[in-house]
C-alpha positions in Angstrom: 0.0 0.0 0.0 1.2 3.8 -0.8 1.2 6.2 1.2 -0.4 9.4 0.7 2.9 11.5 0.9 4.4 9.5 -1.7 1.5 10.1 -3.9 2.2 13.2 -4.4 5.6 12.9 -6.0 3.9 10.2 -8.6 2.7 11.6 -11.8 -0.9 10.8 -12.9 0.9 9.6 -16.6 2.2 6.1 -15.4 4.7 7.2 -13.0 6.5 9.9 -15.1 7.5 12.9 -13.8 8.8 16.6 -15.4 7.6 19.7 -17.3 5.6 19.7 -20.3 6.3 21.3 -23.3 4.1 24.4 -22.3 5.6 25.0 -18.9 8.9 25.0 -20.5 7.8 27.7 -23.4 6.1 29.7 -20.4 9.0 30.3 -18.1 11.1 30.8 -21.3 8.8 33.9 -22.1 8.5 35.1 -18.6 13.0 35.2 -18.2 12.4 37.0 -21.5 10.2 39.9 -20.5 12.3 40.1 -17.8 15.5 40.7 -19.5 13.9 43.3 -21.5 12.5 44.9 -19.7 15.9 45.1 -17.4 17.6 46.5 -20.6 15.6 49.5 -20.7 16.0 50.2 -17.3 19.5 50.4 -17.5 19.4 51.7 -21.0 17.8 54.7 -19.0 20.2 54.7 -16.4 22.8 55.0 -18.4 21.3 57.9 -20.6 20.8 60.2 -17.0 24.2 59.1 -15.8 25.7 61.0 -19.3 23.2 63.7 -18.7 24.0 64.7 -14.8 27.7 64.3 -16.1 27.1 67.2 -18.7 25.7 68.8 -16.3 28.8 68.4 -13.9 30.9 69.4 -16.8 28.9 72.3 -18.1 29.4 73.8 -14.6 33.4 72.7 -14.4 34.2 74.9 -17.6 32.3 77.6 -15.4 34.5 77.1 -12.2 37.6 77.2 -14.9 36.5 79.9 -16.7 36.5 82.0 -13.6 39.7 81.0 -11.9 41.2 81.2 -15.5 40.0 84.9 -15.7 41.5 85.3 -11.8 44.6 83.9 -12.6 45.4 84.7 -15.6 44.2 88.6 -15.5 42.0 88.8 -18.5 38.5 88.3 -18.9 37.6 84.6 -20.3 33.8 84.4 -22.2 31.4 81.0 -22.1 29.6 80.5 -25.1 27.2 78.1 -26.8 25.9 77.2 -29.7 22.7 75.2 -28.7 24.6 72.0 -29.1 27.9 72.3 -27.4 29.8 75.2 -25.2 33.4 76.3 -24.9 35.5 78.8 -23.5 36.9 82.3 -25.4 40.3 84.5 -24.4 40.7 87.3 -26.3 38.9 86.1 -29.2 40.3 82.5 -29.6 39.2 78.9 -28.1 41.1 78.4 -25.1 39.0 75.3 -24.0 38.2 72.4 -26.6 34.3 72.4 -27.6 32.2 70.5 -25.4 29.2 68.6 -27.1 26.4 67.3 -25.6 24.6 64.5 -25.6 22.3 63.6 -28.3 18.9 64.3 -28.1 19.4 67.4 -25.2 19.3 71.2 -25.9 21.4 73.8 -24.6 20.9 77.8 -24.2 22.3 80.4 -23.0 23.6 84.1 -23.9 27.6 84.6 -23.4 28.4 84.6 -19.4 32.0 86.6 -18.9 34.1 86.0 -16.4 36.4 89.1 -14.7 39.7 89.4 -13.8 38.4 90.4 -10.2 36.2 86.7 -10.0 33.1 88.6 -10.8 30.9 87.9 -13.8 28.5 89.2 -15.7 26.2 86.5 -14.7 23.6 84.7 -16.4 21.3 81.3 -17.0 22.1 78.4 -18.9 18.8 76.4 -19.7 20.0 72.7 -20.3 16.9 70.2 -21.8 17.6 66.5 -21.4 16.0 63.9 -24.2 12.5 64.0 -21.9 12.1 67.7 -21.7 12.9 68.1 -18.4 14.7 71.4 -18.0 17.6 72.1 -15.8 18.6 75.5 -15.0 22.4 76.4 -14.2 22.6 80.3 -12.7 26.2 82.2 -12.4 26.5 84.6 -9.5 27.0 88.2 -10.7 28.7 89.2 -7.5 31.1 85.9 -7.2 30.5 84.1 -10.2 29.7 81.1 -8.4 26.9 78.6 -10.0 23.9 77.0 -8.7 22.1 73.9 -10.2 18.3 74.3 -10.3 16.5 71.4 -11.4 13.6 68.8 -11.6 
């Protein structure tokens, strides 16, 4: 006689046991949506990571624009074009262009930086690939920036 506890292990198809063919197909499509939907997450991810580190960069050419201007005595400009920014000494590049990411807008008017740390002061609008706008300000006083954002 069987007990009931082993009856449970004993398939009803003359002692055979495993997965059918549907199971199988079902857990393959469920580790599927899975994994795709883990790509975009991280496909996302990795878009805001270059984003904030535009951002991080836009305001470093600020910083150096400003202690270039204190240290070197002469005023330095930061300009854009919509698309990419750079740094101006009398009249010529003095930092590479900068290009942003694809997909995010840029704008601003020119923002000079004085010999004295001062600045003319001004807002850089910086749109990411949603349309979420991030606004940099410089300090007119100290020429100092502050990050406003979503």
């Amino acid at each position: 006689m069987i007990s009931r506890s082993k009856q449970i292990f004993v398939s009803s198809r003359s002692g055979q046991s495993g997965f059918t063919l549907l199971e199988l197909i079902l857990v393959l499509l469920l580790m599927a949506l899975a994994v795709s939907i883990a790509a975009v997450s991280a496909g996302r991810i990795y878009e805001n990571t270059v984003f904030r580190d535009s951002l991080r960069g836009i305001e470093g050419a600020l910083a150096r624009a400003r202690l270039s201007a204190l240290a070197g005595r002469t005023p330095i400009v930061f300009r854009t074009d919509g698309e990419s920014f750079w740094l101006v000494k009398d009249g010529q590049i003095c930092r590479r262009r900068v290009w942003m990411p694809r997909g995010t807008g840029l704008e601003s008017k020119d923002i000079v930086f004085f010999p004295k740390g001062d600045s003319s002061g001004g807002k850089i609008k910086v749109t990411d690939s949603r349309g979420k706008e991030y606004l940099i300000e410089v300090d007119t006083v100290t020429g100092h920036t502050k990050l406003q954002g979503p």
